[in-house]
N, C-alpha and C positions, 0 to 999 in steps of 0.2 A: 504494500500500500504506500502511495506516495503522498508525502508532507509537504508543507512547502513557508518559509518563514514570508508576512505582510512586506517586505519591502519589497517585493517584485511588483507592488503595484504603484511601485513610482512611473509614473506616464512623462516625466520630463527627460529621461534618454530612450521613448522608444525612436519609432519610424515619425519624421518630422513631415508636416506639408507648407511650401515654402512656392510664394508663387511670385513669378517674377513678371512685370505687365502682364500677360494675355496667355501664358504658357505656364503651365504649373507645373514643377519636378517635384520630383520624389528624393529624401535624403533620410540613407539610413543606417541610424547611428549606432556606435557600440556599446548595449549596455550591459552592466555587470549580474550576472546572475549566481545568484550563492547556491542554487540550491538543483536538481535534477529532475525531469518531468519522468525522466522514464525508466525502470525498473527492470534493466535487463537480467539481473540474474535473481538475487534472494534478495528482499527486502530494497530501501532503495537509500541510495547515497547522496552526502554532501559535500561539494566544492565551492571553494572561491574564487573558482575560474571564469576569465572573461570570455562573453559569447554574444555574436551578434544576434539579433532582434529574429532574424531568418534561420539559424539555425535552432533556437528556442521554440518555433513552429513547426518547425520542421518537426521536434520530438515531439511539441502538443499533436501533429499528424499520426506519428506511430503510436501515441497512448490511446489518441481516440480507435485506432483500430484494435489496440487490446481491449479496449471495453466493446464495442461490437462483437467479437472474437468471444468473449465471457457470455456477452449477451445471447448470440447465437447456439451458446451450449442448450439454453432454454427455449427459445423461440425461433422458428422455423419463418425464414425472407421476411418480410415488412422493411426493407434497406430503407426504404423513403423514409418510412414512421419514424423508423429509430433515427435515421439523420437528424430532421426534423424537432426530436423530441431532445437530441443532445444538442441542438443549435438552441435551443429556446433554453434547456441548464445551463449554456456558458454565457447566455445573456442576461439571466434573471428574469425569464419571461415565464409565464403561465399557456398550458397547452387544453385544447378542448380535443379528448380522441371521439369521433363519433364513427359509428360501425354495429354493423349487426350483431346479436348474440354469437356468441363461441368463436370470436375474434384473438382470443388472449390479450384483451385491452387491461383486464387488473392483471393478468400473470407479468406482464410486460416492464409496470409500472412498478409491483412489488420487487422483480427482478435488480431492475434499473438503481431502485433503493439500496438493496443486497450488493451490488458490485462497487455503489459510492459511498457506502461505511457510513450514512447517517440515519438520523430517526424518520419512520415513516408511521405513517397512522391515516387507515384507512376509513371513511365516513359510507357509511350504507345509506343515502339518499333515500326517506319513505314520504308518505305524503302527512302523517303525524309529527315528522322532525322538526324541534323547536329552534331556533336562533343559540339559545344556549345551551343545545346539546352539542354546537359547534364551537362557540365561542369560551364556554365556562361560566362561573356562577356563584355568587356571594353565598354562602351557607353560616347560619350561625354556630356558634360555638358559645360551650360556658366551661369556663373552668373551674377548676375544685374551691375555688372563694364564690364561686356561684358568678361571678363577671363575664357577662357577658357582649360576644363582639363576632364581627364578618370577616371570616377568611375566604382569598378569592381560590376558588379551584378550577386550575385549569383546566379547558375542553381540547379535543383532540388536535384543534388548529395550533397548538403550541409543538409543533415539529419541522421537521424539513422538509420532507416531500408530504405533501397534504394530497391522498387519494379522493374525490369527489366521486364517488359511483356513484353510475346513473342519477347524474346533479335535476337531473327536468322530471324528476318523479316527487320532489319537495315543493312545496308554494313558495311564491316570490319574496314572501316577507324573510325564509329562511334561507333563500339561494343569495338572500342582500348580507347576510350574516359574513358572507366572505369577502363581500366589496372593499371594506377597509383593509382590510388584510395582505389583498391581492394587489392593491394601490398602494398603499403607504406601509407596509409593512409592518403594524400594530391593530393594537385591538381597546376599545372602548366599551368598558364594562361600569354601569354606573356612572362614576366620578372621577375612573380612574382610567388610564391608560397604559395599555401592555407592549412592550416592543417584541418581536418575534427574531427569535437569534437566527442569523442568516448562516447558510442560506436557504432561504424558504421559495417553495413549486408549490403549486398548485395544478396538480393534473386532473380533469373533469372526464368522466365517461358519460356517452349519452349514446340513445337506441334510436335511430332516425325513424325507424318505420311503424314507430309504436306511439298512437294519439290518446287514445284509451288509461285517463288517468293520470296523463304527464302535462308538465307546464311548462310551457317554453321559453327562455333563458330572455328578460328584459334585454334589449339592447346597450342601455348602460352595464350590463355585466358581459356581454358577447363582447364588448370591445374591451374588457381588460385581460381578456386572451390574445396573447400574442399570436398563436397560431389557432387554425380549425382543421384540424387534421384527420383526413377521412383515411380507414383503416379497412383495405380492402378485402377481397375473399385470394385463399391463395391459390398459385398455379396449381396444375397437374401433377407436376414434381413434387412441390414444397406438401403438399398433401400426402401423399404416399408417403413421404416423410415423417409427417406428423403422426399418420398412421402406424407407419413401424416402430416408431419412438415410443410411443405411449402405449401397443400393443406392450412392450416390453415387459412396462412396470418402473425403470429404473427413474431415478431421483437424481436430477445432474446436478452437483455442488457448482457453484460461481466463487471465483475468489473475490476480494477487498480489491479494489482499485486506486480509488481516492478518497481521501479524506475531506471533511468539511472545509478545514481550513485550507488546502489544496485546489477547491471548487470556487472559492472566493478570490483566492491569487489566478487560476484563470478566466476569471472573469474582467478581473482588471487587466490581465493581458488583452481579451479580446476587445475589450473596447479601445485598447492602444491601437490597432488597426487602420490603415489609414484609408482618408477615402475621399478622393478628388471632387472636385467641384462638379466635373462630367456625370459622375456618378449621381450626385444629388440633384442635378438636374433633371438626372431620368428620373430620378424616384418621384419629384415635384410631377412631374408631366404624366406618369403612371395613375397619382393620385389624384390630382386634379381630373383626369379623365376619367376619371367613376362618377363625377358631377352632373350631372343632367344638365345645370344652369349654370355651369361656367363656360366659358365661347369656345377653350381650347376641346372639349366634351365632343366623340365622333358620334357622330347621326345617329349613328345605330343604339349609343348610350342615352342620348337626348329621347328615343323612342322606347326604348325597351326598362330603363331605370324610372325607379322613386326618388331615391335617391343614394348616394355614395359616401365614402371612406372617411376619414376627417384626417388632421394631421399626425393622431398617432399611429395611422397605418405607413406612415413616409419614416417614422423614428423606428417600427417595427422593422420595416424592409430593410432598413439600414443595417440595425442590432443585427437583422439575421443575416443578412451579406457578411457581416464583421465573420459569426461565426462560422457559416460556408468557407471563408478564406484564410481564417486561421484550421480549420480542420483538415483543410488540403494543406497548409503548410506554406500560406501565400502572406506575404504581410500588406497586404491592397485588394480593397473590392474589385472586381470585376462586372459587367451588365450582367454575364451569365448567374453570378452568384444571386443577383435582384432577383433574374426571372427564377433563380429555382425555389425563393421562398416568396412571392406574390402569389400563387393562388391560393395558400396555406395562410398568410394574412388578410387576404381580401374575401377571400370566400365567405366571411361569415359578418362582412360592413357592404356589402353591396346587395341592395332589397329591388327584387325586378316588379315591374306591372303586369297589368292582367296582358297585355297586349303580348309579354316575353311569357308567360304562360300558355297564351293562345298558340305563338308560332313555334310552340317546343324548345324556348332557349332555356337554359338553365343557367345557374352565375357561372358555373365552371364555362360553359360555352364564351357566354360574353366574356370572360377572365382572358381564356383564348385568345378572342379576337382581338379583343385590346392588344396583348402582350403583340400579335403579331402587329396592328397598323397602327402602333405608338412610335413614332420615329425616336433614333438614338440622336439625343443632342450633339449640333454639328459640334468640332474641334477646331478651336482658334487657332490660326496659323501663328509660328513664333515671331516674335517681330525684335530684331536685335535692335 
């Protein structure tokens, strides 16, 4: 299992962006790293050797593949999901899996817990769950002088990875119980307020095909999910797989991977990632184009939407480009890293009309179309 000491979240020697007139280069720097992402042999080691920015990726690439690799012992393909689900941990963001029954969406997530060495605690969503059978709850106490007073007791949301099963089978008054939590990373009980020791997920399962007794997720909580991650059925293969595995009976052990404090030093690495002005431009032009009623909005949005995204689907796509391109081992966004986490942000901020129900569009459709007829922001010629 790999440790990791807070100073590697100093962001003042990573990858610099430094732009000169109308042409913006890339400079990157060397900084000191004390400590080792990767665990090649027993246990894991520490140096005080200097390492540039790019080779420090480089190993966050080969860790991330050992935790796929661990993951995999249990869970048979879902490549996407699991990216996905690791891009949204190195970011601090919250994931919505939604998928039909017998997906492995809670073995997945328990798994995931299991290989990052922290507390998880899983919430059985019914439609009697109270607000504080999530949050916790002042109970009295008297002590042997007879004095009596409220201790608060903590509810399950005092963890790191917070399972939300089946979150759309609770009422809205108790699905709002994780609002603060998922936002600002504390909890208001009474008078008082709790901080939630990082790092804290929020994973939510939900059954798409099931109306019958479930409530659907307000919009102000669908947008504190970073991702909306649809968890498909598996191939041909991956099935026979699953078949043979579990015909078996056997119990596959995962090892420790990382530790809390290890999860929080790469998360400040991945936000050190750098990311040009071109890049934000697209992400601006992506999002603006979920708008019905903004001018740059293509036809087909202006007909078929209610309406679109708001700005934290541009800070989302970003976060998750960071983590797309530190996982490959890249210290710079790319457009491709945008497009591979935009339908997984936008799917679940973009609400179509009767008219995109009429003609058979769905949001993935219109996601599509966008992604292809959203032009890439031209490049400024260098001007010496």
């Amino acid at each position: 299992m790999v440790d990791a000491p807070s100073s590697v979240g100093n962001t003042s020697s990573v990858a610099l962006l430094r732009a000169t007139g109308k042409h913006t280069i890339y400079r990157l720097e060397t900084l000191t790293v004390v400590w080792t992402l990767i665990n090649r042999a027993q246990g894991a080691t520490v140096t005080g050797k200097q390492r540039s920015l790019g080779d420090v990726l480089q190993e966050f690439s080969q860790h991330r593949k050992v935790m796929e690799q661990e993951l995999h012992k249990v869970i048979v393909g879902q490549d996407e999901v699991i990216e996905q689900v690791f891009a949204a941990i190195f970011t601090r963001g919250h994931c919505l899996l939604e998928g039909v029954p017998g997906l492995a969406k809670t073995l997945m997530v328990s798994t995931i817990a299991r290989i990052l060495d922290v507390n998880f605690k899983r919430i059985q969503f019914t439609p009697d769950l109270m607000p504080s059978d999530i949050t916790g709850t002042n109970v009295m106490e008297e002590d042997d002088h007879g004095r009596r007073e409220f201790r608060f007791v903590e509810g399950p949301i005092f963890t790191n990875i917070l399972l939300a099963d089946e979150i759309n089978r609770t009422p809205p008054k108790t699905q709002a119980a994780l609002l603060q939590a998922m936002q600002e990373r504390e909890v208001t009980v009474g008078r008082e307020t709790y901080e939630l020791k990082p790092p804290f997920f929020t994973i939510a399962t939900q059954n798409p095909i099931e109306q019958e007794g479930t409530y659907p997720l307000p919009e102000a909580q669908l947008d504190r999910f970073m991702f909306n991650i649809r968890v498909g059925y598996p191939s041909s293969a991956e099935e026979e797989q699953i078949l043979t595995t579990t015909s078996r009976g056997e119990k596959q052990e995962v090892r420790k991977v990382l530790s809390a404090k290890a999860i929080i030093n790469l998360q400040k690495l991945v936000s050190s990632v750098a990311v040009s002005d071109y890049i934000i431009k697209y992400v601006s032009s992506l999002v603006r184009a979920t708008r019905p009623n903004d001018e740059s909005a293509p036809t087909f949005v202006k007909e078929l939407v209610n309406w679109g995204a708001g700005p934290r689907a541009g800070m989302f796509m970003i976060s998750g480009g960071k983590a797309m391109a530190a996982m490959d081992g890249r210290f710079s966004v790319s457009i491709e890293d945008i497009r591979r986490v935009t339908p997984a942000v936008l799917r679940h901020r973009i609400s179509t009309n009767f008219q995109a129900q009429a003609e058979g569009m769905t949001v993935e459709d219109i996601i599509s179309k966008m992604l292809r007829e959203v032009p890439e922001p031209e490049i400024s010629k260098f001007e010496s």
